[in-house]
N, C-alpha and C positions, 0 to 999 in steps of 0.2 A: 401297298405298291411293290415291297419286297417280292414279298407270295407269289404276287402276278407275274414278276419277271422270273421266277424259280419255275413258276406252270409252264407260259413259253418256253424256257432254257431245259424243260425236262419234255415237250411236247416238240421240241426239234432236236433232241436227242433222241427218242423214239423215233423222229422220222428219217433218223441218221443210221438208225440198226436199220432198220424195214428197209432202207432203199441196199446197205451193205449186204444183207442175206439177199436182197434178190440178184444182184450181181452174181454171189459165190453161184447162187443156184442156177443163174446163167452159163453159170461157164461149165457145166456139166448137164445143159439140157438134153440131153440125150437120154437119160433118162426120164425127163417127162417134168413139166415145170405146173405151177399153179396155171387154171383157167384162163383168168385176166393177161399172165404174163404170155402164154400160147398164141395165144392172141396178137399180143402186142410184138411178138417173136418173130408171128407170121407177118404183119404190115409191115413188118421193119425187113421181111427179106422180100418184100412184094415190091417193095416203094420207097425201099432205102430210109433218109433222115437216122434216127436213131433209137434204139428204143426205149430209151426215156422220154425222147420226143413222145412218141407214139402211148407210152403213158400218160403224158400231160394231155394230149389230147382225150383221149378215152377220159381221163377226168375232166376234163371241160366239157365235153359232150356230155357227160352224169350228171353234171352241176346245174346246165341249161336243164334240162329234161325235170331235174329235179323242181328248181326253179317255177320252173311253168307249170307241173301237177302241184308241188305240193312245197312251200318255199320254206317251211316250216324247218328243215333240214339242211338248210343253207347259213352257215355262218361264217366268220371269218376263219375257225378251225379246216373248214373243208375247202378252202380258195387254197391255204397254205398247203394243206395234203395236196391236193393236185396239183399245184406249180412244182413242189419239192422235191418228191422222192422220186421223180424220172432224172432228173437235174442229178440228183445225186447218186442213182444209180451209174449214169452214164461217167459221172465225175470217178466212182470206183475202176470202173471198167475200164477206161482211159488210163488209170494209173500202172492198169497190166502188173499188178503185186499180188493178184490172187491166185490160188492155185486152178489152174487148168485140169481138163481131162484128164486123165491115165491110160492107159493100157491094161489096167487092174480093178475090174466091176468094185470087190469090194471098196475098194479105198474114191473111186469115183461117188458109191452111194453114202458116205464120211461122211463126203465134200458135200454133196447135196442136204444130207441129214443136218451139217451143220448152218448151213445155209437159212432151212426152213426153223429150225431155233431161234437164230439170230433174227431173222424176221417176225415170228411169233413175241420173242421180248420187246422186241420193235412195237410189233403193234400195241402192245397190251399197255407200254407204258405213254407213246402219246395220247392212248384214250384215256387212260389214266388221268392225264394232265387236264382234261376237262375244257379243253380248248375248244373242241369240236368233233364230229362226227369226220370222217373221211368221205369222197364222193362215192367211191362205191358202199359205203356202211349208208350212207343216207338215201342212196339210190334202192337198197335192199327195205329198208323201213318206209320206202314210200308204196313199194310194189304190195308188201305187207297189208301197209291200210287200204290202201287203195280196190287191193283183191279180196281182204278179209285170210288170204294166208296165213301161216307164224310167220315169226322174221327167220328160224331155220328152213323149213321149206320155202320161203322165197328167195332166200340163200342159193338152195339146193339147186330150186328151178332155173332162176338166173346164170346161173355160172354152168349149169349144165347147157343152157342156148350157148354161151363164151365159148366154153370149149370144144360144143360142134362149130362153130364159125369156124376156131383158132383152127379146128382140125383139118376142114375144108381148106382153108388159105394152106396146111401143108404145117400149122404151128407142129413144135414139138409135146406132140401128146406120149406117153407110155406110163410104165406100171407107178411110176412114185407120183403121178399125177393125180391120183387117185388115192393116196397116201397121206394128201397134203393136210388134207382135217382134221385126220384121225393125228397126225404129232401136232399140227401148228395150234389148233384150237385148244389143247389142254396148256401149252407152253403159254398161248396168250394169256387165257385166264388167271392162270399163276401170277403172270408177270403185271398182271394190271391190278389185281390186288395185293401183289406187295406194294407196286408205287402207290396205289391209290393210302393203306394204309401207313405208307411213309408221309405223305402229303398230309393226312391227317392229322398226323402227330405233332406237327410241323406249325400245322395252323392252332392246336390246342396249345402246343407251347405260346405261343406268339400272344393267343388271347389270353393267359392267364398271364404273362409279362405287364399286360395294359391293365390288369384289374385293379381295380384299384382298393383295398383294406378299407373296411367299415369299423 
């Protein structure tokens, strides 16, 4: 019972990085934000609400979709990712403690770089936590079987439709938009095997506690 409340308690801490890097990296979208969030940049200056609103929907929209092809990727891990980290992006952004634009490219591209970290450790450790798949991680693994794809080119293909949408609504596309895989994905993986092998160690202790001497 422990464990399982340490898995949550470290799978909403992950989802408390990921929603914080995406705020920083909001707030210098000018030079060019992840696909998904282009996107959701654009609806939110099309149609107002907010866009973390506009996150939770785009995950709820994945979840149903999901759902109905393939429900095999729907667990309570990915209801949590989708209601969360829009909530909690918007809760950063609100607080207006981050750093804003500049007037100085380099120290704007910092702000972003540090942004796309902080979400990469983000993601890496509530996958980590084995809670569940996110909606758009399960929405990519469905398109996967479904097409007979990999899950990186279905990656590729997906978010490459995202961010011509994001681009047409007018999102903020430019050069770090394009940037985003090449830092975020090594940062994640890092970061989901060290939690994962902190988690492990965690439960080897726990079970050799209970063993009991022959």
């Amino acid at each position: 019972m422990a464990l399982r409340l340490l898995r949550y308690f470290i799978f909403f801490l992950g989802l408390t990085f990921f929603g914080l890097g995406n705020a920083i990296a909001v707030n210098v979208q000018s030079l060019g934000l992840h696909p998904w969030e282009v996107l959701n940049v654009a609806l939110f200056e099309w149609f107002g609400f907010t866009i973390g609103t506009w996150s939770v929907m785009c995950g709820l929209v994945l979840v149903l979709i999901v759902f109905v092809v393939d429900r095999k990727y729907i667990n309570i891990g990915t209801f949590l990712n989708a209601l969360s980290i829009g909530p909690i992006m918007d809760f950063f952004l609100h607080l207006n403690i981050l750093p804003h634009e500049t007037e100085h490219w380099w120290l704007n591209i910092l702000i972003l770089l540090t942004g796309i970290i902080i979400t990469g450790i983000g993601g890496g450790i509530y996958v980590a936590a084995g809670i569940g798949a996110g909606p758009r991680d399960g929405f990519m693994l469905s398109v996967s079987e479904k097409t007979g794809l990999s899950v990186s080119w279905a990656r590729i293909v997906v978010e490459s439709l995202i961010l011509i949408i994001g681009f047409i609504l007018g999102g903020p596309v430019f050069i770090m938009t394009f940037a985003y895989t090449f830092i975020q994905s090594p940062v994640f993986q890092f970061s989901m095997k060290l939690m994962r092998s902190f988690i492990v160690s965690l439960e080897k202790k726990r079970k050799e506690q209970f063993e009991i001497p022959l």
